[in-house]
C-alpha positions as CSV (number, residue, x, y, z in Angstrom):
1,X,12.1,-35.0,20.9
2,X,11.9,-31.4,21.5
3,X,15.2,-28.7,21.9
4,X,14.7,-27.1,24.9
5,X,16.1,-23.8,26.4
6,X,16.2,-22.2,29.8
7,X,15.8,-18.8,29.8
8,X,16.4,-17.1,33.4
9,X,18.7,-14.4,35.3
10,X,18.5,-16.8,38.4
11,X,21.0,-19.6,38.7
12,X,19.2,-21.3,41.2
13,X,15.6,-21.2,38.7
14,X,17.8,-22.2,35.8
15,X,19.4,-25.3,38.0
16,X,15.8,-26.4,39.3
17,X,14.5,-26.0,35.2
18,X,17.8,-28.0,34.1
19,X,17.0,-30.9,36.7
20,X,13.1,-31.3,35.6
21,X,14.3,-30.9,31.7
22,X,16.6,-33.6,32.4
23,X,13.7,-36.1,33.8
24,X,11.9,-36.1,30.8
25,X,13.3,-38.4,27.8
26,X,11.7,-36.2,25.3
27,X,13.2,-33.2,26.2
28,X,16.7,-32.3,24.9
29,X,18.3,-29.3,27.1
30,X,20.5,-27.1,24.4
31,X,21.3,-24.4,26.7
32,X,20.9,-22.6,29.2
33,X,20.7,-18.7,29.6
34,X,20.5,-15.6,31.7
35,X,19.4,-12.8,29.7
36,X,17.0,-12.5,26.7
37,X,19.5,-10.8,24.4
38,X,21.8,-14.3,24.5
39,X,18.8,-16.6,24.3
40,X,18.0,-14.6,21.2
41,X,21.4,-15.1,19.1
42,X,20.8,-18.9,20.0
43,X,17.5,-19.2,18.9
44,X,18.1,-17.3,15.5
45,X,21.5,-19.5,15.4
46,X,20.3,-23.2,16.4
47,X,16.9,-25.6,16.1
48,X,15.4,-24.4,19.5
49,X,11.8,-26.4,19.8
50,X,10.6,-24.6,23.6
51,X,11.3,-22.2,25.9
52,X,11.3,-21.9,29.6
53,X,11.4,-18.4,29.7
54,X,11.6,-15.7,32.7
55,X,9.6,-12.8,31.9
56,X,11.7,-10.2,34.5
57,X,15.1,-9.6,33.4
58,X,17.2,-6.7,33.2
59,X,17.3,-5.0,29.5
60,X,15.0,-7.3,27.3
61,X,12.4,-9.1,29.1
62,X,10.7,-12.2,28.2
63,X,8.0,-10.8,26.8
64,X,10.1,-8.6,24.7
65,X,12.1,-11.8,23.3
66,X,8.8,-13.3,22.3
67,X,7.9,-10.6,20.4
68,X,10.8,-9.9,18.5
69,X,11.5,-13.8,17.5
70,X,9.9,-13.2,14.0
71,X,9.2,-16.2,12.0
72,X,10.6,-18.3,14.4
73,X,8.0,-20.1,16.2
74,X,8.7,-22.0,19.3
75,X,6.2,-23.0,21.6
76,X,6.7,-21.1,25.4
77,X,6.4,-21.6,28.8
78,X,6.5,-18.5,31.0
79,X,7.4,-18.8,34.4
80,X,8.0,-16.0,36.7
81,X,7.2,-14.9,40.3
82,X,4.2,-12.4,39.5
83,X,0.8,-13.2,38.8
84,X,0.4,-9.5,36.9
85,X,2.1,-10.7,33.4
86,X,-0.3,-13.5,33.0
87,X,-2.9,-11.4,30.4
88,X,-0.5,-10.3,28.6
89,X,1.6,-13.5,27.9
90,X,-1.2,-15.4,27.1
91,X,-2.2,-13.1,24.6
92,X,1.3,-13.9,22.6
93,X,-0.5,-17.7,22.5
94,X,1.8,-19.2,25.1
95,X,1.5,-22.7,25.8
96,X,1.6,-22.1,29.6
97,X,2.7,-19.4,32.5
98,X,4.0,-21.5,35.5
99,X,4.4,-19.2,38.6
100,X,7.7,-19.8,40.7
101,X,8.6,-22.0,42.8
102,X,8.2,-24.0,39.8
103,X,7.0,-27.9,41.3
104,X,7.3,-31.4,39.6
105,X,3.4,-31.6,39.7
106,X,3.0,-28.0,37.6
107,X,6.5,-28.8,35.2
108,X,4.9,-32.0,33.7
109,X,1.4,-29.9,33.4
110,X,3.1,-27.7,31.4
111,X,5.4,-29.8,29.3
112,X,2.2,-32.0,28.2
113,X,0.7,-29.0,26.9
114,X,3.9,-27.6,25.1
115,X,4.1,-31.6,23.4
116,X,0.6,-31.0,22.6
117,X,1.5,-27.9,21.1
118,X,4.7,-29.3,19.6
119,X,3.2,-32.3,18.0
120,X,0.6,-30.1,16.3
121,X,3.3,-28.1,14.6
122,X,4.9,-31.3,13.3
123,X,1.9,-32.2,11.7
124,X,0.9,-28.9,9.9
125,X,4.4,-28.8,8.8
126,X,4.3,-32.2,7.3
127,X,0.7,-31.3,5.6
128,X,1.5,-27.9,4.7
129,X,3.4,-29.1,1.6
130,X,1.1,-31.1,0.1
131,X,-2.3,-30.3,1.4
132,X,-4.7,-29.7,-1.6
133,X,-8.4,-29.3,-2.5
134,X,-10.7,-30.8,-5.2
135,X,-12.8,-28.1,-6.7
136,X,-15.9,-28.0,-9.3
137,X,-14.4,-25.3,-11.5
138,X,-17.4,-24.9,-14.0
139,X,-17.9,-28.7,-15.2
140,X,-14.2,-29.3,-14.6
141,X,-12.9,-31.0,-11.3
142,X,-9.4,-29.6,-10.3
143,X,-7.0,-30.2,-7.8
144,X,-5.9,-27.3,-6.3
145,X,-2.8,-26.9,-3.9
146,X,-4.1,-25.3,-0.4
147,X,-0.5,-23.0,-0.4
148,X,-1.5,-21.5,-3.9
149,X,-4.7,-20.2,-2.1
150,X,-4.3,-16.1,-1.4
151,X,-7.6,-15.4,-0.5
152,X,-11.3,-16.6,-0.6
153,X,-14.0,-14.2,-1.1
154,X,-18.1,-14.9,-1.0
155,X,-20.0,-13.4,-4.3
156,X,-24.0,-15.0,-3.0
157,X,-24.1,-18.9,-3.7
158,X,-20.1,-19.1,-4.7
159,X,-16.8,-18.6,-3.3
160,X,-13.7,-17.2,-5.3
161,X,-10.6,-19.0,-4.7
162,X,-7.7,-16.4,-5.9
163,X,-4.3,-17.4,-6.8
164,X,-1.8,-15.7,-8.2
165,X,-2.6,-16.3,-12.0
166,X,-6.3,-16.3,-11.8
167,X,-9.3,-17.2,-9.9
168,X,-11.7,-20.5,-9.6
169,X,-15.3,-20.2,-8.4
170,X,-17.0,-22.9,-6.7
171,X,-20.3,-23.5,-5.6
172,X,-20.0,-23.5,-2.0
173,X,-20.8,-21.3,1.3
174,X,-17.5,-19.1,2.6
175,X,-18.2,-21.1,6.2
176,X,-17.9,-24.2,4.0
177,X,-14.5,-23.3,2.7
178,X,-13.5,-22.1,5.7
179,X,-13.9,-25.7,7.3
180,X,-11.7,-27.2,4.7
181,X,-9.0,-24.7,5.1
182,X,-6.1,-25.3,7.8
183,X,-6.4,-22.6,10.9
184,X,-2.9,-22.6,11.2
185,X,-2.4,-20.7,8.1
186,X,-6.1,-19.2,7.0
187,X,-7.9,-16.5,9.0
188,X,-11.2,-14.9,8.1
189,X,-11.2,-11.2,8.1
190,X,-14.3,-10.4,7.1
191,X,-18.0,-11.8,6.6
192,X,-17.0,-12.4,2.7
193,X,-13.9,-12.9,3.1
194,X,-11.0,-15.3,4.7
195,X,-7.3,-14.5,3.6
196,X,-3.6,-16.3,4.1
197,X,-1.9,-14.8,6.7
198,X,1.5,-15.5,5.3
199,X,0.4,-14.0,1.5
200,X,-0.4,-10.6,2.7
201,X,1.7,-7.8,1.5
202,X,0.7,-4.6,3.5
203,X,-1.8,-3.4,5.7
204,X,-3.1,0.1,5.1
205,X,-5.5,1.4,7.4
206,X,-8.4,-1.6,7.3
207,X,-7.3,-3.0,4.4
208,X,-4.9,-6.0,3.8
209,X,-3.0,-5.4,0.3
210,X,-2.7,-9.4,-1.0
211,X,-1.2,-9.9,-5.0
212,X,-1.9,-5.8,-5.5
213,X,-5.2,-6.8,-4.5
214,X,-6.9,-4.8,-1.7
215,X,-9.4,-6.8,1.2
216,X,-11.4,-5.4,3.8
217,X,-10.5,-6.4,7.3
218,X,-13.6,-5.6,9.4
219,X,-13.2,-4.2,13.1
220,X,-14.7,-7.7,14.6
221,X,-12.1,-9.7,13.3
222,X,-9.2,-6.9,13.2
223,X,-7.7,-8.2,16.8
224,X,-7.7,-11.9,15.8
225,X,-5.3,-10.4,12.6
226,X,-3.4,-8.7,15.1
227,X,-2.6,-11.5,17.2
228,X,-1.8,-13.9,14.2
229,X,1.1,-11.1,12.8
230,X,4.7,-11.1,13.5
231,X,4.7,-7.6,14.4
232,X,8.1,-5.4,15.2
């Protein structure tokens, strides 16, 4: 089941959204609202899973709201009257961007993608926790906990796992580890090295500052970082 919330300054939109949310037995309409500044206070305050979100509204628009949700993380669906926004919303890794009138035939498009999206989550979620590697550390095979992992850097034939108390090399290529590392959490950064989003500490200049430790970020992968970053 997924918490669903309209998001639109148009009570006609927001009745024709309502109607389609209600045809679907997965989807759970929370609320309804018709400016982003409202939809905001309900997302921080209550389990919202998706968004059918307006992107013109006056004051905040829904590009704006996106932006500033911070660690909250649901999946959206834009839909608007203008074609012009498209780019742009896609870049914020939208699930879809239905232009209005919204139809029956597009809705359940969309929706199916947003599940998609939705049931992905779910699982990281459920793995993040206990996900965990088994590494050659010397003659000594350890298990190592995939969330203790700040950073992997490539020294020649090995690969140096960090964590915070130390560090474990293994025999191994960095495109090797890479494979065995979740994308939802892991991004590479550089030829030699691939870093946990969520374990950086600052960014100064092109370098990421992880555990008082500093690692380059090259300019071929510096607009991935940027789209993976919560940014205000």
């Amino acid at each position: 089941m997924m918490n669903c919330l309209v998001i639109d300054d148009n009570i006609i939109a927001r009745t024709t959204l309502k109607q389609l949310v209600k045809q679907d037995k997965e989807l759970v309409l929370v609320g309804e609202c018709e400016n982003a500044m409202d939809a905001y206070r309900k997302i921080m305050d209550e389990q919202v899973d998706l968004l059918l979100l307006d992107i013109e509204m006056d004051g905040m628009t829904g590009i704006e709201l996106v932006k500033s949700l911070g660690t909250k993380n649901p999946v959206i669906i834009f839909t608007t009257s203008k074609k012009e926004y498209a780019a742009e919303a896609f870049e914020l890794n939208v699930a879809d961007y239905i232009t209005k009138p919204v139809t029956p035939a597009r809705f359940l498009q969309a929706i199916e993608k947003a599940r998609e999206i939705f049931r992905s989550k779910k699982q990281e979620v459920r793995m993040e926790d206990d996900s965990f590697l088994f590494i050659r550390d010397s003659n000594i095979v350890r298990r190592l906990k995939i969330g203790d992992i700040l950073y992997a850097e490539a020294m020649g034939d090995y690969v140096k796992l960090y964590t915070l108390e130390k560090f474990y090399s293994v025999h191994a290529s960095l495109k090797d580890v890479e494979s065995k590392l979740p994308e939802s959490k892991f991004l590479r950064v550089h030829r030699s090295f691939i870093i946990q989003v969520g374990k950086i500490d600052t960014i100064e200049g092109g370098t990421l500052i992880i555990n008082r430790k500093m690692v380059p970020v090259a300019d071929t992968y510096r607009a991935a970082l940027n789209r993976r970053l919560n940014m205000l």
